[in-house]
Structure formats: structure tokens, C-alpha cells
BAKOL-926720 format. One line per field, with one value per residue: residue in one letter; x, y, z of N, C-alpha, C, O in turn. Coordinates in pm, 1 decimal. Layout:
! residues N
resn <- A:...;
n.u <- X:...;
n.v <- Y:...;
n.w <- Z:...;
ca.u <- X:...;
ca.v <- Y:...;
ca.w <- Z:...;
c.u <- X:...;
c.v <- Y:...;
c.w <- Z:...;
o.u <- X:...;
o.v <- Y:...;
o.w <- Z:...;
***
This chain:
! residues 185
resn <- X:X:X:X:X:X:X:X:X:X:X:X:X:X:X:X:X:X:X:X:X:X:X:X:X:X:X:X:X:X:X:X:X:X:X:X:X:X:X:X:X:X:X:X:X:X:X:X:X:X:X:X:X:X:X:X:X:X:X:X:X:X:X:X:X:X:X:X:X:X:X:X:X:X:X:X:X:X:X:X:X:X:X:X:X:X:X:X:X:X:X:X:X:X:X:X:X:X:X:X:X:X:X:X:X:X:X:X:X:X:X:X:X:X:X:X:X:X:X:X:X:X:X:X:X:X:X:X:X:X:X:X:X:X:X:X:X:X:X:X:X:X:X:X:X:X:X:X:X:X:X:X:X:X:X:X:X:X:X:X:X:X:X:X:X:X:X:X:X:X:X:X:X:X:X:X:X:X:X:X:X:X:X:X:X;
n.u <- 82.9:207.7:376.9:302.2:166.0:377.4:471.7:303.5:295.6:553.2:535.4:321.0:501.0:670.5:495.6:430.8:702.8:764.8:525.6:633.9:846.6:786.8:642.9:822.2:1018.2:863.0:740.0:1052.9:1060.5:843.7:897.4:1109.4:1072.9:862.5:755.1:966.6:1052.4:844.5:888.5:1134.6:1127.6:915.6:717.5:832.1:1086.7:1165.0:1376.0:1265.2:1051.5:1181.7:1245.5:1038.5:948.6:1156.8:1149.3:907.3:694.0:584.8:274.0:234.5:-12.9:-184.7:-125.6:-117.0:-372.3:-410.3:-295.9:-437.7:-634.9:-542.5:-360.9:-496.9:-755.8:-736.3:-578.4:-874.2:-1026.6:-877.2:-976.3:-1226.8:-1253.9:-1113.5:-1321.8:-1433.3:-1424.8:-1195.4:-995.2:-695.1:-642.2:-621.9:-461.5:-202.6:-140.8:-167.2:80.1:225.8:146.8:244.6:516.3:551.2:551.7:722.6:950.6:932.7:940.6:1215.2:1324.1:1270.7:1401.7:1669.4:1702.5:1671.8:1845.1:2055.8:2250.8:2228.9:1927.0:1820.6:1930.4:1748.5:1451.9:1505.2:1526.2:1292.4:1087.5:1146.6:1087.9:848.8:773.0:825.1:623.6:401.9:405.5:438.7:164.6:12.5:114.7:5.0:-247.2:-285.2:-113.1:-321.4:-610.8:-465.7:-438.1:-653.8:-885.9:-666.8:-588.0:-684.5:-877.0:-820.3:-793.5:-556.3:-418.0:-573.8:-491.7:-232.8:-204.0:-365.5:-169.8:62.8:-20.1:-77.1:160.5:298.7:148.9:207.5:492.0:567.7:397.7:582.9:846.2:947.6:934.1:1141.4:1419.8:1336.5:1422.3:1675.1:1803.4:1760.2:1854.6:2118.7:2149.2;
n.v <- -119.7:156.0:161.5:160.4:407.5:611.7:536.5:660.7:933.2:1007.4:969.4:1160.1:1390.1:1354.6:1404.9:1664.3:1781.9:1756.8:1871.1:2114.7:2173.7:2101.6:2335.7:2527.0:2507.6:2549.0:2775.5:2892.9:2832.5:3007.7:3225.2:3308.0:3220.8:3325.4:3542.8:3710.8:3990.4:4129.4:4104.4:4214.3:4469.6:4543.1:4548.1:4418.8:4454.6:4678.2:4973.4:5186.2:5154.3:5019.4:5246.4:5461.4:5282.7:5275.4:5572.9:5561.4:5622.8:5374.2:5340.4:5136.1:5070.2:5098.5:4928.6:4644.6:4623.9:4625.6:4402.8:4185.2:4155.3:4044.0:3888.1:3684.0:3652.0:3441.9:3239.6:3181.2:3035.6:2847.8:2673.8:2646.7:2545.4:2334.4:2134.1:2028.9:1727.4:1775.1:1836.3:1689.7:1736.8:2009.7:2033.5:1984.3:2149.8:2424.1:2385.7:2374.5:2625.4:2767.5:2712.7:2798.1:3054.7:3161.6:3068.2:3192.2:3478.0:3485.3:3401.0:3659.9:3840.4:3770.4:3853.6:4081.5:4210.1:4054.6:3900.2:4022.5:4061.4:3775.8:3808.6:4030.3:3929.3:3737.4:3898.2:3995.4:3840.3:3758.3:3831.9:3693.9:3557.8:3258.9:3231.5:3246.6:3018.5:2799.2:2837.3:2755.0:2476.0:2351.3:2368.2:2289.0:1993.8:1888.2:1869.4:1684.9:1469.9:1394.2:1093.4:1032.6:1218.0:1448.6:1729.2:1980.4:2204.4:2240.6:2260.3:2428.9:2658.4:2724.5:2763.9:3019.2:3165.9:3138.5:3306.5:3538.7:3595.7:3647.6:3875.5:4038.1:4094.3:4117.4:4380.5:4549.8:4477.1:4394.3:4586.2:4764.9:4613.3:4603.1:4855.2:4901.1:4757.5:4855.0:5114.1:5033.3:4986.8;
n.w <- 0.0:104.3:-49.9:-319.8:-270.7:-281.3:-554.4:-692.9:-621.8:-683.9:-987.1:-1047.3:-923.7:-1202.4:-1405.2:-1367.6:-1352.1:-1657.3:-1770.4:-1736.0:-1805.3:-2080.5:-2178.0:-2099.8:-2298.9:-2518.2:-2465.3:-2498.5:-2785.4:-2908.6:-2872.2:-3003.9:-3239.5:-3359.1:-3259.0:-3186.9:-3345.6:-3243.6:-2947.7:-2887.3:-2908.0:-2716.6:-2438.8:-2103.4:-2065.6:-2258.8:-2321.3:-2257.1:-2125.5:-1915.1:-1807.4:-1704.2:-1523.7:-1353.2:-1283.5:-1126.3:-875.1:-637.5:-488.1:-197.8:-88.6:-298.4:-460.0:-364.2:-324.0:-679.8:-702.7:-523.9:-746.0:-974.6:-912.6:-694.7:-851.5:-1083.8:-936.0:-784.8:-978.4:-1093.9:-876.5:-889.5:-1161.4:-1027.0:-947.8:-1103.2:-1328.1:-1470.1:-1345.6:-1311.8:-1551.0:-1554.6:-1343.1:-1521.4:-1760.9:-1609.1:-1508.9:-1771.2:-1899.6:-1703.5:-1723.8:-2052.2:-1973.1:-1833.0:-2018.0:-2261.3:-2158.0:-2025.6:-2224.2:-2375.4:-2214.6:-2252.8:-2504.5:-2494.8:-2320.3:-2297.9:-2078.5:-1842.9:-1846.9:-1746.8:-1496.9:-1422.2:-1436.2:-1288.6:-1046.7:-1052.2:-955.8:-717.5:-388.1:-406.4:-559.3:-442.4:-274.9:-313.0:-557.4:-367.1:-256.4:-512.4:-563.8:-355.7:-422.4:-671.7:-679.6:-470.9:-641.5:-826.9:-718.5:-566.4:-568.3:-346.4:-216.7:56.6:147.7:350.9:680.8:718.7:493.5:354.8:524.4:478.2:228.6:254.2:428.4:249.0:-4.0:93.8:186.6:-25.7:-169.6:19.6:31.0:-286.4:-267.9:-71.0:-80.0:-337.0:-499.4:-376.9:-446.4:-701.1:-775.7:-687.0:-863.6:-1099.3:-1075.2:-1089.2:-1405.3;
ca.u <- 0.0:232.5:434.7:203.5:141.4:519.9:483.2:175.8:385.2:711.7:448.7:283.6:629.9:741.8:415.8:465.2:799.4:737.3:447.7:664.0:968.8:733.5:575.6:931.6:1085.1:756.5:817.3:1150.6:1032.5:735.9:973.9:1219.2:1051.2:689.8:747.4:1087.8:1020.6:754.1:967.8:1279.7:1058.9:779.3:719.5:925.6:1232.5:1193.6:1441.2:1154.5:956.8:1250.0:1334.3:959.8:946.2:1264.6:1100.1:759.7:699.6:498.0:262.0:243.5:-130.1:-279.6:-54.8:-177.0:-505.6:-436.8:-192.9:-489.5:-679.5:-443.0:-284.4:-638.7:-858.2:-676.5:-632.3:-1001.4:-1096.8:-816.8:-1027.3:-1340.4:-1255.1:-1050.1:-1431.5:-1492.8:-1353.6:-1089.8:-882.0:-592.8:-580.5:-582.5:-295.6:-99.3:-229.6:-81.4:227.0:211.6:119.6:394.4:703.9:519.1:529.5:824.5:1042.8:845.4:990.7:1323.8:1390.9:1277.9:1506.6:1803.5:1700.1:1652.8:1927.4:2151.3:2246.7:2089.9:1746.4:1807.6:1910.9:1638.5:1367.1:1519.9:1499.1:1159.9:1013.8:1223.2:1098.0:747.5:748.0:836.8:532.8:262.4:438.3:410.1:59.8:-24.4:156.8:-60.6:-358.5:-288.9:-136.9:-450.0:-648.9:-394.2:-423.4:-804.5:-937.3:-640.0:-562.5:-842.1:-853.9:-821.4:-774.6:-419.0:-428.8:-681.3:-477.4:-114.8:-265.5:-383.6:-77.8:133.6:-43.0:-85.9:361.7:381.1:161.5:291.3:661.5:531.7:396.3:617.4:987.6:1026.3:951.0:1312.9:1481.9:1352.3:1479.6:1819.9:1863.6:1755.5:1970.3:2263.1:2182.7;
ca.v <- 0.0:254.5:150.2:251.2:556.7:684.1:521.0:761.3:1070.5:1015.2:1002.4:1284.7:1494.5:1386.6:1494.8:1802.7:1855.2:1722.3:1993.1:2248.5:2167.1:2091.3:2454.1:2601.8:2496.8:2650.2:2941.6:2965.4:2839.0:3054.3:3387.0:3331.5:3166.4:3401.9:3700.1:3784.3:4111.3:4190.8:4068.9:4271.6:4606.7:4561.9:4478.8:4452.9:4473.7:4845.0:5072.0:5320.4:5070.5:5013.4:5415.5:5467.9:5209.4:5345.0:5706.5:5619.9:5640.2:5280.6:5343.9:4986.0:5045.0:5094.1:4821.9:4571.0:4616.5:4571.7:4250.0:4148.7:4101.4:3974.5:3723.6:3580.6:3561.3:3295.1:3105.9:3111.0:2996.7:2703.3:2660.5:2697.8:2434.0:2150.3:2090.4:1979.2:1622.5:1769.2:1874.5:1650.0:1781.1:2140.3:2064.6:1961.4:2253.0:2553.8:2399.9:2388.7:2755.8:2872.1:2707.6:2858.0:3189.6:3146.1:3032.2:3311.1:3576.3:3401.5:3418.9:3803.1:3891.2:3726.2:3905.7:4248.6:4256.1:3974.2:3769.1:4122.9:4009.7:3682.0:3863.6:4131.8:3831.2:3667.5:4006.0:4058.4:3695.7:3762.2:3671.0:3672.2:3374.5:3138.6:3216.3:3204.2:2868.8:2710.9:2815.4:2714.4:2407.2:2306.0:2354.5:2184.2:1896.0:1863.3:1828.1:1636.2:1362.1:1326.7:1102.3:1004.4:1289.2:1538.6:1885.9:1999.8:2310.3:2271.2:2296.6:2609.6:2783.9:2724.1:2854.7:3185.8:3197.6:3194.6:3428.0:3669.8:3665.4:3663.0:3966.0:4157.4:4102.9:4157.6:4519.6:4597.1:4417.5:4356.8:4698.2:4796.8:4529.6:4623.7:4986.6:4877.4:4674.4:4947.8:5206.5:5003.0:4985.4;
ca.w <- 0.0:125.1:-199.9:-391.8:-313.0:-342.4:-680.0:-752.5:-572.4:-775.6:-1114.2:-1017.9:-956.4:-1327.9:-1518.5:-1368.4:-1470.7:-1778.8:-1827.4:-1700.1:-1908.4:-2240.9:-2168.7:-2128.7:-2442.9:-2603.1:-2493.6:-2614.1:-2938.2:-2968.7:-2852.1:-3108.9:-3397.8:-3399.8:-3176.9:-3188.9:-3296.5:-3065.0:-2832.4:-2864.6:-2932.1:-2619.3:-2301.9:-1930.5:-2124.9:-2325.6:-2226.3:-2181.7:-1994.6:-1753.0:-1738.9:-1664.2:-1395.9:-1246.7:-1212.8:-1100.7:-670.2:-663.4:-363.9:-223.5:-28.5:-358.8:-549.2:-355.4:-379.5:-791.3:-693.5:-505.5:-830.0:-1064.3:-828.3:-670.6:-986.8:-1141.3:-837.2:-748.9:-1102.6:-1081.2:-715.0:-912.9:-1215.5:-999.2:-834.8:-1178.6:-1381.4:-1586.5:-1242.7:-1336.3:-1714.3:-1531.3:-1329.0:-1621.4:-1774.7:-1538.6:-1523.4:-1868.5:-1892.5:-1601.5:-1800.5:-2078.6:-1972.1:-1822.1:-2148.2:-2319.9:-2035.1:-1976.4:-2374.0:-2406.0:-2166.8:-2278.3:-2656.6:-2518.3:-2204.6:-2261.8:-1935.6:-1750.8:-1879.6:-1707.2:-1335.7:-1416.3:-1458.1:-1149.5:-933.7:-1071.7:-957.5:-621.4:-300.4:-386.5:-678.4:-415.2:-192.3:-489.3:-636.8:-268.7:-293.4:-606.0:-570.7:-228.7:-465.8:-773.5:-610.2:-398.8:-764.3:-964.2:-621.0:-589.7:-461.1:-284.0:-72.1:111.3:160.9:511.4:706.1:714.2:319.2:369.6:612.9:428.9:85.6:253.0:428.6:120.6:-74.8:159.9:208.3:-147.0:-183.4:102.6:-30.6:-384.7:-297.7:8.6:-89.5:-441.0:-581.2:-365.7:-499.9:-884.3:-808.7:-645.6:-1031.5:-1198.5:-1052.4:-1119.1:-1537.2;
c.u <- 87.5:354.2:379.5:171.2:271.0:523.1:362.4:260.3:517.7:637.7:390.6:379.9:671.3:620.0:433.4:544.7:831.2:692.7:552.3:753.8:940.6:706.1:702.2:1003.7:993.9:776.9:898.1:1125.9:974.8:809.1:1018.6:1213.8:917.0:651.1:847.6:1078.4:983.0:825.1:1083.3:1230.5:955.5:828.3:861.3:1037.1:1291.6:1268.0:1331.1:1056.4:1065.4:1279.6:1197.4:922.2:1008.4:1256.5:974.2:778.4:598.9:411.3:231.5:42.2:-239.0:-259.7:-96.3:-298.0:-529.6:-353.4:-304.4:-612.6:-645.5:-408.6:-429.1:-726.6:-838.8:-696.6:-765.1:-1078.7:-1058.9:-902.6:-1164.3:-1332.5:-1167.8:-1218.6:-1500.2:-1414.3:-1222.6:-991.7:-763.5:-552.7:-533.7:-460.9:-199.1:-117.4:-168.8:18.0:268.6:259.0:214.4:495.1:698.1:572.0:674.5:1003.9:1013.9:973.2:1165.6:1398.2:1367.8:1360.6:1597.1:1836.4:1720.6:1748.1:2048.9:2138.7:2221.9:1968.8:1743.4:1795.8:1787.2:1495.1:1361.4:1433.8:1348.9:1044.5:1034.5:1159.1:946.2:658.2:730.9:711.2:428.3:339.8:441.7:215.1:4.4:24.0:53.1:-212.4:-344.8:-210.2:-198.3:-515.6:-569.4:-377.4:-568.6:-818.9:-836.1:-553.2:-677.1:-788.0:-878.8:-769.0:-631.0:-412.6:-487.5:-539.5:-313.1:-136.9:-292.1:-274.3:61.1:77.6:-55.3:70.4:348.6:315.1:198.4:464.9:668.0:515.8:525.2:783.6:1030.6:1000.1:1117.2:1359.7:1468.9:1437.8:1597.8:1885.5:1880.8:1841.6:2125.3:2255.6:2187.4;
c.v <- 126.3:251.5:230.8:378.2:641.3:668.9:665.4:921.0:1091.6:1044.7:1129.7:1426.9:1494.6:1430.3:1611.6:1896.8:1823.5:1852.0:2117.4:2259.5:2193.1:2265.7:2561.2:2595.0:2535.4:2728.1:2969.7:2980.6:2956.7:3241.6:3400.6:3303.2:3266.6:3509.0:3756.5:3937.9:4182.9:4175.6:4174.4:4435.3:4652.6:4536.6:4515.4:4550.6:4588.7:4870.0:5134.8:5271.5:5121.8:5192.4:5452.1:5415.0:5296.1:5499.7:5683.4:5546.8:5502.8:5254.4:5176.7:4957.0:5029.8:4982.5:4716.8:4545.5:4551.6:4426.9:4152.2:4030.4:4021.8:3883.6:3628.0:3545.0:3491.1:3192.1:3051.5:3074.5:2860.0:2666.0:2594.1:2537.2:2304.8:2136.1:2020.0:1798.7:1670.9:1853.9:1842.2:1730.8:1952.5:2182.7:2078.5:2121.2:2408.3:2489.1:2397.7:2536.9:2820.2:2830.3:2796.5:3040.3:3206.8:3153.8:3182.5:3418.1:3613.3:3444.1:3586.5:3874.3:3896.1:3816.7:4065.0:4294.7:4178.8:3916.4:3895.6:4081.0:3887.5:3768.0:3969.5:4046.1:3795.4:3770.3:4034.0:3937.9:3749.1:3867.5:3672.3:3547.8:3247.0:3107.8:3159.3:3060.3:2801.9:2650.7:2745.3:2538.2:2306.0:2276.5:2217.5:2084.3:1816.0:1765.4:1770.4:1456.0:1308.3:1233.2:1041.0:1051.9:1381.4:1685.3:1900.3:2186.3:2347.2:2345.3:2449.5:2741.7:2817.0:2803.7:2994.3:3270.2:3243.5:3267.3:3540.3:3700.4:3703.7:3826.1:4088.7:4188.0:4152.9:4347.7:4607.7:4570.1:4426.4:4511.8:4810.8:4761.0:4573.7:4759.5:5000.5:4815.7:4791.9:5049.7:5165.3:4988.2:5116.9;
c.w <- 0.0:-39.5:-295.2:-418.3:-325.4:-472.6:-716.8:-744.4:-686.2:-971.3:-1182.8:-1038.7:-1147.9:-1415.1:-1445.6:-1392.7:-1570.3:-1853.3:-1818.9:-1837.3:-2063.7:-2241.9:-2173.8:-2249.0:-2534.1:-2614.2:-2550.9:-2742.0:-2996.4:-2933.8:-2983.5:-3239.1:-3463.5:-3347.8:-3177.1:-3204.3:-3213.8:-2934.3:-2792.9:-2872.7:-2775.0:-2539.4:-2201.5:-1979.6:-2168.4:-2228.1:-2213.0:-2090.6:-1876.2:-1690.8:-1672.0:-1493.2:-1303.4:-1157.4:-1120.5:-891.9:-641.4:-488.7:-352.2:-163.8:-203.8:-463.9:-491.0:-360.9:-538.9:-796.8:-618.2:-661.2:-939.8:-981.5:-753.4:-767.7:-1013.7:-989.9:-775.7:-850.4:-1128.2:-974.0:-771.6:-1012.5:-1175.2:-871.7:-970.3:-1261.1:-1459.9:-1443.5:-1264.7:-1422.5:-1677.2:-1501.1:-1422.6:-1720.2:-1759.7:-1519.7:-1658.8:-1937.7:-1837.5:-1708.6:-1924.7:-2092.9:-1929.3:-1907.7:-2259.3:-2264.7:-2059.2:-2115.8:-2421.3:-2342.6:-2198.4:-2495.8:-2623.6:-2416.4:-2198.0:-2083.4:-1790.8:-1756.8:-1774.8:-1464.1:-1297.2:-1367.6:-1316.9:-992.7:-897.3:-965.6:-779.2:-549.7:-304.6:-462.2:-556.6:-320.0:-284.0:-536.4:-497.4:-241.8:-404.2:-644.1:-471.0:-369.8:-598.4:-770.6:-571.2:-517.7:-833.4:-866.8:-568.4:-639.7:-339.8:-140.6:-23.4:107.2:271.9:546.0:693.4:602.6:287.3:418.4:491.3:277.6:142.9:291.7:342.8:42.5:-9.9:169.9:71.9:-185.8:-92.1:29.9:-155.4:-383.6:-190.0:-21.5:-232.8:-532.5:-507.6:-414.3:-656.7:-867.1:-796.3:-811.3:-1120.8:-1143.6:-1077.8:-1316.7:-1561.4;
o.u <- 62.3:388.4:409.1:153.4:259.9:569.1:399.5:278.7:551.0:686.4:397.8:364.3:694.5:652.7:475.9:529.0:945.8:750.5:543.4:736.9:1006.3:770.0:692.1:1050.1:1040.4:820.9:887.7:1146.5:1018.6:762.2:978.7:1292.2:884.8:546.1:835.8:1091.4:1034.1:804.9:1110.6:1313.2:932.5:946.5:952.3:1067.0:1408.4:1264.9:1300.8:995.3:1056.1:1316.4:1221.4:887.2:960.2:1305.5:937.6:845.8:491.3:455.5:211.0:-20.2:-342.0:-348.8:-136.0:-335.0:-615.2:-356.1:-281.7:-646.1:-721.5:-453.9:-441.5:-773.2:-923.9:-782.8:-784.2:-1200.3:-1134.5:-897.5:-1212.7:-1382.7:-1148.2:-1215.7:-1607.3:-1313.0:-1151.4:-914.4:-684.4:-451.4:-446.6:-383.8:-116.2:-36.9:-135.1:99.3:387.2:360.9:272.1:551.7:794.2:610.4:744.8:1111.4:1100.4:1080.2:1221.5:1504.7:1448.2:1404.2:1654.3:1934.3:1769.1:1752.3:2139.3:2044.9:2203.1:1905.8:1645.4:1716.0:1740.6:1431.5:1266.0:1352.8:1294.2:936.7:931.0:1153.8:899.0:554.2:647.3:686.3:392.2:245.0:454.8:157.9:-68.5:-26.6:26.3:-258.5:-383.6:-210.4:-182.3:-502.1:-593.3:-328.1:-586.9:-783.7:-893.1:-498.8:-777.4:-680.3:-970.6:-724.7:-590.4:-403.4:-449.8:-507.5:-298.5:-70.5:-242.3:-251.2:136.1:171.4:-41.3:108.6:397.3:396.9:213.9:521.3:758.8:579.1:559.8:853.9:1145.5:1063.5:1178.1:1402.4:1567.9:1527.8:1657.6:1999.2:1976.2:1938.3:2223.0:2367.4:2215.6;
o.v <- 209.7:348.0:342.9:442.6:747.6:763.6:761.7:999.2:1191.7:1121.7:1181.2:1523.4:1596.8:1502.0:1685.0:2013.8:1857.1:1918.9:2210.4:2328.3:2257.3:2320.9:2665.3:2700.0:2560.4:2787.4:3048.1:3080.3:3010.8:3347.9:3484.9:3331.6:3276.5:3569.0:3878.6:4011.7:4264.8:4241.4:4205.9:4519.5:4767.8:4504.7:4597.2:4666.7:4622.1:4834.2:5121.3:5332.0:5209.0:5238.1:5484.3:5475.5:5365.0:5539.0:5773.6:5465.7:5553.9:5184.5:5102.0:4854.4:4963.1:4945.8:4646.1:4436.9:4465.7:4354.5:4032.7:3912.2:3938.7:3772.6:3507.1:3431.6:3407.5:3112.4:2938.5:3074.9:2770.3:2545.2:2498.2:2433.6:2205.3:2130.9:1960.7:1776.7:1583.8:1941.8:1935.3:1798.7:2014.3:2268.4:2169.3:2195.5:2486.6:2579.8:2430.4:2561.7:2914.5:2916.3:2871.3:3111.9:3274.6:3206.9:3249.8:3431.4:3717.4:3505.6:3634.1:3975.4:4005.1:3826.1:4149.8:4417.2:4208.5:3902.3:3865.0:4065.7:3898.7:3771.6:3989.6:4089.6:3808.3:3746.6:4070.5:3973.1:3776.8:3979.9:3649.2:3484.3:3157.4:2992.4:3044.5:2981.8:2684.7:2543.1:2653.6:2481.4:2192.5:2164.4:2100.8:2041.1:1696.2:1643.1:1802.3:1354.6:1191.3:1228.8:999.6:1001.1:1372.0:1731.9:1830.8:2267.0:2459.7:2468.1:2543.9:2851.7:2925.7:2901.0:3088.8:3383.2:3339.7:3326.0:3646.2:3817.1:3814.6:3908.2:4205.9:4291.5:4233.9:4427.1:4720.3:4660.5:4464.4:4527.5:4898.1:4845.3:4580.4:4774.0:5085.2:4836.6:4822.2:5051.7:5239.9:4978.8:5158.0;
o.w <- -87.0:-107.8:-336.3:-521.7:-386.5:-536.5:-783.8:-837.7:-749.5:-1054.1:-1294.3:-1113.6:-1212.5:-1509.6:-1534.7:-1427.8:-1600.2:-1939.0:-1899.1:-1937.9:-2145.7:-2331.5:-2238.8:-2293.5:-2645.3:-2712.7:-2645.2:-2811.2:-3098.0:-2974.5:-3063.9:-3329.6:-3581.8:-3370.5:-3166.0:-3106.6:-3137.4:-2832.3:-2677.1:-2837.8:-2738.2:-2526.6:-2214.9:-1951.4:-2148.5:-2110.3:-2094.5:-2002.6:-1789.8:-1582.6:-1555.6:-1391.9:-1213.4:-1051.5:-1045.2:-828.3:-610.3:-397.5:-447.9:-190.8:-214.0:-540.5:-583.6:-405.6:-560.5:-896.3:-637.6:-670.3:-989.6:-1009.4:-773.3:-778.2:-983.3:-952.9:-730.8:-831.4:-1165.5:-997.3:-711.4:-968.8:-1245.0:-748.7:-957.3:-1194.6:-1509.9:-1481.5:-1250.1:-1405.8:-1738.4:-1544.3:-1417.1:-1664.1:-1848.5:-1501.8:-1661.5:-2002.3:-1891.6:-1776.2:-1942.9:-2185.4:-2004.2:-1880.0:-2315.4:-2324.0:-2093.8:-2120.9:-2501.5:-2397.7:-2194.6:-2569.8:-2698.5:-2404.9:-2120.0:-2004.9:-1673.0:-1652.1:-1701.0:-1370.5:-1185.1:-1271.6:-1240.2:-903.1:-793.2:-917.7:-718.6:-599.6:-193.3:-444.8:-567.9:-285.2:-310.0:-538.7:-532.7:-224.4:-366.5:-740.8:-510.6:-391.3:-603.5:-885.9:-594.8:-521.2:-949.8:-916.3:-534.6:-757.5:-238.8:-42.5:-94.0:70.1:315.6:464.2:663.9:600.1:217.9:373.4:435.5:241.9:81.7:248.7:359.2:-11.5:-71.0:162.5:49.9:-227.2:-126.4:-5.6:-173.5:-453.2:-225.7:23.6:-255.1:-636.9:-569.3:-493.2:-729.5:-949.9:-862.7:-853.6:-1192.5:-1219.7:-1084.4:-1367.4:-1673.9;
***
């Protein structure tokens, strides 16, 4: 029995970095083979983005409020469709989507900053990625292990707990940290 279920756990871990991995080498693909331009012209990366950023005073009371909505919608929609049959295919799914976005990210950087784009990316993620991917990990876990694990308060409380660090650190920590980067380019 208890065999078993390590076999299921160890299964579990590799479709996920499977998805992640398949979803990251997308991205790169889909940066460099179908956006490239767009890529090296737009987004994080512009110098006038980053000079913008670097001037603007980012109050954090009203930034979380909009980190509130962007960072909980999604998760209460993943919340919303793992109550339905295709929970597994979801998990696979958003990790899918993160490496995805990720490879995407990861490869615009490295087009528009060189191996800056890569520490810029890092700084940017930095320390509020790891709260949100603990969360998000507790959840779609949960759904990708139905019916052979439950949902419990623990599970409840540890999910609110990590999103709530990640957006405190998000509006309160990592907008120093972007300005400390940016003052050094």
C-alpha cells in the first residue's frame, strides 16, 4: 500500500515537470521563432519601460489592492474548475502555462538585455514567486491527487498563508529590490 502511493507521488512529480519543461521549451520556441520582434521592441524589457518604472513612486497600499486582483482571480478559477472532472488535465495545464510563460519571459530577456534580462527576470520573480508557487503548488497537487488525498484546514490555512507573504513582499519588498537593479543599469 504505502508503496504505492510513493509510486503515484514520484508520477505525479514527473508529469509536472514534464508539463513544465514541455511549456518552457515553447516558450523559447514561440519567442524566437513568432514574436521575436515583438519581443525585442515591447514589453518589461523596453528601455523606456524600464526608465519609466525606475522614475515612477509605486505606492504599495494601492498596489496591492491591484496585486490582489491579478494574483487571486486565477487562483479562485483554478479553485473553481478543480471541483470539476478535468482537475488532473488542469494541473498539467498551469504547469504547462507557467514554463510557458516562463520560457516566453526568460527568452525576451536574454534578446533584449543579454544575461541582464536573465538577473532582471530573477529580481523581478524575487521573493514573492516562491510564496505564490508554494501556494499554487498546495492547490494543484490537492487536484492532480483526488481522490487520494483530502482537503483539510491545514491545506486552507497554508494557501492563505502563502499568498498573503507573497503579496505583502510583492507590494512591500520587491519593488526595492527592482529599483536597487535598476539604478545600477
Amino acid at each position: 500500500m504505502r508503496r504505492t502511493k510513493l509510486v503515484r507521488i514520484e508520477r505525479a512529480k514527473q508529469y509536472f515537470a514534464v508539463a513544465f519543461m514541455a511549456g518552457f521549451i515553447g516558450g523559447i520556441l514561440f519567442a524566437n521563432l513568432t514574436v521575436r520582434d515583438y519581443v525585442t521592441t515591447s514589453g518589461i524589457y523596453n528601455p523606456y519601460f524600464l526608465k519609466q518604472y525606475a522614475q515612477s513612486d509605486i505606492q504599495a497600499g494601492e498596489y496591492i489592492l491591484y496585486l490582489c486582483g491579478i494574483r487571486l482571480i486565477p487562483l479562485a478559477l483554478i479553485a473553481l474548475l478543480g471541483q470539476t472532472r478535468v482537475r488532473r488535465i488542469l494541473s498539467i495545464v498551469v504547469f504547462a502555462w507557467a514554463g510557458f510563460s516562463a520560457g516566453t519571459i526568460v527568452c525576451a530577456g536574454i534578446l533584449n538585455m543579454g544575461i541582464q534580462g536573465i538577473v532582471f527576470w530573477v529580481i523581478a520573480m524575487v521573493p514573492q514567486f516562491l510564496f505564490y508557487a508554494f501556494a499554487y503548488l498546495i492547490v494543484l497537487w490537492y487536484f492532480f491527487t483526488v481522490p487520494q488525498s483530502r482537503w483539510n484546514l491545514g491545506k486552507t490555512l497554508f494557501v492563505l498563508l502563502f499568498m498573503a507573504a507573497g503579496l505583502i513582499t510583492e507590494a512591500y519588498v520587491n519593488p526595492i529590490l527592482m529599483q536597487m537593479f535598476l539604478d545600477t543599469l
